[in-house]
C-alpha positions as CSV (number, residue, x, y, z in Angstrom):
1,X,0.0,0.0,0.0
2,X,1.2,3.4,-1.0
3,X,1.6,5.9,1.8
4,X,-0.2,9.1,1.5
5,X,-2.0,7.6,-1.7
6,X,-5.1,9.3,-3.3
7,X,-8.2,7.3,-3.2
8,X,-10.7,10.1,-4.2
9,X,-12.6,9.5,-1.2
10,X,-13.7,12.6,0.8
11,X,-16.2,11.4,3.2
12,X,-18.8,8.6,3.9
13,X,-21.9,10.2,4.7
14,X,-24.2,8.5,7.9
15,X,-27.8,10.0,7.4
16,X,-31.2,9.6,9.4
17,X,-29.8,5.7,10.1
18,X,-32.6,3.8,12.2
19,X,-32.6,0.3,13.1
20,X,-35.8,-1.4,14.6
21,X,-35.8,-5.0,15.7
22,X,-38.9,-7.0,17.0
23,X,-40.7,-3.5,18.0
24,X,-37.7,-2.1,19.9
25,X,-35.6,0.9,18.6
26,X,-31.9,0.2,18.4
27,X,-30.3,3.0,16.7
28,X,-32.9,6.4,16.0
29,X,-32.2,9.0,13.4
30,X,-28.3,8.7,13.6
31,X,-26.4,11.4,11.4
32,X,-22.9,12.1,10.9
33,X,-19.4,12.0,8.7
34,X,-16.5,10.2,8.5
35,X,-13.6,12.0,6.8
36,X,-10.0,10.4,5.4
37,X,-7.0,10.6,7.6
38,X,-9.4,10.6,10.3
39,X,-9.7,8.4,13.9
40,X,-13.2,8.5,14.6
41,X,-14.2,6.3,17.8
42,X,-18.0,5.2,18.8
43,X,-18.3,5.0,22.6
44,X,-21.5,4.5,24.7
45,X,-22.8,2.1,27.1
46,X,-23.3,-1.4,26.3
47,X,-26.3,-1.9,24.0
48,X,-26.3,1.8,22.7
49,X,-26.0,0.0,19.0
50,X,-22.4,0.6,18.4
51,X,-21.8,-2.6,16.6
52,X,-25.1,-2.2,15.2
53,X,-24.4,0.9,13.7
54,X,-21.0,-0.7,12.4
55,X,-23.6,-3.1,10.4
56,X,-25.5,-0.7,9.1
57,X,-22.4,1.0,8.1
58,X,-20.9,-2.6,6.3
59,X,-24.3,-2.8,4.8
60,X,-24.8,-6.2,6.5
61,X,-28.5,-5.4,8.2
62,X,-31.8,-3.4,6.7
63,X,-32.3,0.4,8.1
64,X,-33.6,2.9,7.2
65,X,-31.7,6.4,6.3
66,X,-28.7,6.6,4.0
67,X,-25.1,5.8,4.6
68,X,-23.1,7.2,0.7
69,X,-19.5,7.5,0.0
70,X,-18.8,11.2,-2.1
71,X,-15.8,12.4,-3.5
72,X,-13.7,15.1,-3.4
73,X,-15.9,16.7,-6.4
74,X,-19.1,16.1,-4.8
75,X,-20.8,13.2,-6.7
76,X,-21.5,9.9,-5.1
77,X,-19.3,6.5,-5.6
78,X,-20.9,3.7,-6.1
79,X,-18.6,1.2,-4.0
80,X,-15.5,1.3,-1.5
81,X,-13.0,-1.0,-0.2
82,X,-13.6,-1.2,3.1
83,X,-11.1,-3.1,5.6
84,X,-13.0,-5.0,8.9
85,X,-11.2,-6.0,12.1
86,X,-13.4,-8.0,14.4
87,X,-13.5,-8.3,18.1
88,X,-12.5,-11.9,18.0
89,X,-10.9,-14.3,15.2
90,X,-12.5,-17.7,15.6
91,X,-10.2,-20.6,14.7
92,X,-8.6,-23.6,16.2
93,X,-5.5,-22.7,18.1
94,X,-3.5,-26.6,17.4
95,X,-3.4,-25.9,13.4
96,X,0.1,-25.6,12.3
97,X,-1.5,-22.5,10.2
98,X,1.6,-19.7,10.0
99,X,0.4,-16.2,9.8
100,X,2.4,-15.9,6.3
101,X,0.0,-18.8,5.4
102,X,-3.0,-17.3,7.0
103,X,-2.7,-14.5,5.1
104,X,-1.7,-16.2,1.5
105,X,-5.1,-17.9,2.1
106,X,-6.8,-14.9,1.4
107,X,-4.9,-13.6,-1.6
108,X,-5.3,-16.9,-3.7
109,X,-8.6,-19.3,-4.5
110,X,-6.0,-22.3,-4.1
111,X,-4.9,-24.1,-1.3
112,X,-1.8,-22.5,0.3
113,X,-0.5,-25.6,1.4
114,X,0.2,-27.2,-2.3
115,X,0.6,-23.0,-3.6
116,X,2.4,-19.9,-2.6
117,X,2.3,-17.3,-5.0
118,X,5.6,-15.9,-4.7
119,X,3.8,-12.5,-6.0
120,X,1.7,-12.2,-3.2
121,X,4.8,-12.4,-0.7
122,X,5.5,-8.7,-1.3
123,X,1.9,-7.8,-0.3
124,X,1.6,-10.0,2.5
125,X,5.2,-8.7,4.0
126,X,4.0,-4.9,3.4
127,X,0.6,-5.7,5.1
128,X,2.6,-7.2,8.4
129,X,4.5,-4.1,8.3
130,X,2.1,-1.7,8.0
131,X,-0.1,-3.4,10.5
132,X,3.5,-3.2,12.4
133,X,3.4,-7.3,12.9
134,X,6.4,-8.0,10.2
135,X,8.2,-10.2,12.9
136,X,5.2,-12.9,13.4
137,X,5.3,-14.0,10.1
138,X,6.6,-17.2,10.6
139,X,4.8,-17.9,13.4
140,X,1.2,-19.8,13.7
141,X,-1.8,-18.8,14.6
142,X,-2.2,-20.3,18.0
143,X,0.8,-19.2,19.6
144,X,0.2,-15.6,18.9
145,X,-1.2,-13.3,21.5
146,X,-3.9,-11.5,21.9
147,X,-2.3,-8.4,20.9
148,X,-0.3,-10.1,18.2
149,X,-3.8,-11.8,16.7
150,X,-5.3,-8.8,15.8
151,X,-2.2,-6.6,14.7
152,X,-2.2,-10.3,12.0
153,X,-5.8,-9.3,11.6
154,X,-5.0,-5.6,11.0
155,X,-3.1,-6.6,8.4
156,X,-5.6,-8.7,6.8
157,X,-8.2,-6.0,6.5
158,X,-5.1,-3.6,4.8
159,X,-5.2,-5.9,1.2
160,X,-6.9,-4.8,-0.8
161,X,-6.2,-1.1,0.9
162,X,-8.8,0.1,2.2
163,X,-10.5,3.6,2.3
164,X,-12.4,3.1,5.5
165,X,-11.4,0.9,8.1
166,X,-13.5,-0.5,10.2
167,X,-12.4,-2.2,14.1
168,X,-15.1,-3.3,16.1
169,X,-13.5,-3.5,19.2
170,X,-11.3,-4.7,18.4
171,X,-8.6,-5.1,21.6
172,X,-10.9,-7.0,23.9
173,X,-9.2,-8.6,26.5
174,X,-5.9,-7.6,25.3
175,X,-3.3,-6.2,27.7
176,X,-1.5,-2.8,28.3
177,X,1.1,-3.7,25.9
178,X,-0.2,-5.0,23.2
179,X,-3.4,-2.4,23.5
180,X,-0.4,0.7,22.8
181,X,1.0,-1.7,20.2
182,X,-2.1,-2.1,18.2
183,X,-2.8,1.7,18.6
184,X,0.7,2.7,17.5
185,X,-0.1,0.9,14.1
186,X,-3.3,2.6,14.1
187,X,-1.9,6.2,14.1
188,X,0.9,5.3,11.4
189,X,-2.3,4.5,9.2
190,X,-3.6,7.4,10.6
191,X,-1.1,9.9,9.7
192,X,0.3,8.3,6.7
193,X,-2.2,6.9,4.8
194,X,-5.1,8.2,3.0
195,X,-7.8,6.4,5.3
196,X,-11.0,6.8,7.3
197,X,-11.1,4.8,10.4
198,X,-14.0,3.8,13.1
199,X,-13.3,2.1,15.9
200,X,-15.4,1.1,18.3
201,X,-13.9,0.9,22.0
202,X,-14.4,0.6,25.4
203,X,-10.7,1.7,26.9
204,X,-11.6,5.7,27.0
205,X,-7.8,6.7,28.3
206,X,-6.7,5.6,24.9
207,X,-9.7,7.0,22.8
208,X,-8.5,10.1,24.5
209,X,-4.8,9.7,23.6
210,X,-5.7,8.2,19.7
211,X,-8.7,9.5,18.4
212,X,-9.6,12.8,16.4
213,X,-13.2,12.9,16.9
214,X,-15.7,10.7,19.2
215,X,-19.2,9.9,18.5
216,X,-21.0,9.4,21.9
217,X,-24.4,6.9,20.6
218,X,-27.4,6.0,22.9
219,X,-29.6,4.8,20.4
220,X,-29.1,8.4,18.9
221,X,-26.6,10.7,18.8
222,X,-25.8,12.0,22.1
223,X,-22.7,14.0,21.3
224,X,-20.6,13.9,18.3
225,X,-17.1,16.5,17.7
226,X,-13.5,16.2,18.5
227,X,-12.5,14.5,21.3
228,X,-11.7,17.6,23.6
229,X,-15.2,18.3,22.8
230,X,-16.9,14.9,23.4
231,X,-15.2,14.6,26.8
232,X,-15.8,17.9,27.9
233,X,-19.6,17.5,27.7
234,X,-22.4,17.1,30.1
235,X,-24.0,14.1,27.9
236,X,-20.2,12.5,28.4
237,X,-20.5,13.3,31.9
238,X,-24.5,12.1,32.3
239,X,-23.0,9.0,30.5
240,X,-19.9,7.9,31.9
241,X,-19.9,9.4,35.7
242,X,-23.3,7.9,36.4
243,X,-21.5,4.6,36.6
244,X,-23.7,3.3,33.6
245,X,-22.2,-0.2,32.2
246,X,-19.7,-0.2,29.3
């Protein structure tokens, strides 16, 4: 992936999103942008439809409202590459699977056990360095930690390279270490590549340190800015300081 590359992307647009399920309101009249070069993270107390919203954004469940990608000359693209790290990678943790293979997988329709590409070894090594994971190549899945698992599945998400990435929660259960890891590799996409990224997370120390703007989602928008801003209000306050669950 080319660092400070061009995509043509300027925003992706969020507009009047609603989400109702079995009679019950999940997500009401959400509105907002998402903008290239740009950390947005979705907080909010569990069940305020973060992941949902995250869906709606993927195009994986019905709403209602809009969600549109424009360019930078104001008309509407018809498709994205988008990039998805999810909270947990399912798989069994005995297979001899290395992450060079894990990621070869992907990138070819044949089995990577009889084929290796050798063209897609560039890709694969430029991913794991991206994603800052270049020394776990060579080792498999199952002895990776939890930190190390998803900086392998960061680097997944970057091929094709994205224009919005999308991490839902993507350091659950993770420790200190590998939390500032992961976040480190965030900000070099961050500041060096040309790409929109929303996270959702639940450690609000490092949304404070990381992200550029917060959306704060009850159901509906409570708050939605920079961060300074977002942290600095009363419905941040009402949220968090009430001792609500999250």
């Amino acid at each position: 992936m080319d660092a400070k590359n061009g995509c043509g992307l300027c925003k992706i647009a969020v507009e009047n999103v609603s989400v109702v399920r079995n009679k019950e309101t999940i997500l009401k009249d959400v509105s907002f942008n998402l903008h290239c070069g740009k950390l947005t993270a979705l907080i909010g107390v569990n069940g305020a439809g973060k992941t949902t919203l995250l869906r709606s954004i993927l195009g994986e469940i019905q709403h209602e409202g809009e969600v549109f990608f424009e360019g930078f000359d104001g008309k509407r693209l018809s498709k994205i590459t988008i990039g998805y790290v999810p909270q947990h990678l399912n798989f069994d943790t005995s297979s001899p699977v290395s992450v060079h293979d894990f990621l070869q997988a992907s990138r070819t329709i044949r089995p990577v056990s009889f084929f290796k590409p050798k063209k897609n070894s560039y890709s694969i090594n430029e991913s794991l360095a991206t994603a800052g994971a270049s020394e776990l190549a060579n080792r498999t899945l199952g002895d990776l930690s939890g930190g190390e698992l998803q900086r392998v599945m960061l680097a997944q998400a970057l091929y094709p390279t994205p224009e919005l990435l999308i991490l839902d929660e993507p350091l659950s259960g993770v420790d200190c270490i590998g939390s500032e890891q992961f976040y480190d590799s965030i900000q070099n996409l961050r500041e060096n590549y040309h790409i929109s990224i929303v996270m959702v997370s639940h450690d609000l120390e490092l949304v404070k340190q990381y992200a550029d703007d917060v959306l704060l989602l009850n159901k509906e928008v409570l708050c939605f800015g920079s961060t300074s801003e977002v942290f600095a209000s009363n419905a941040y306050k009402q949220t968090f300081q009430a001792g609500g669950d999250f």
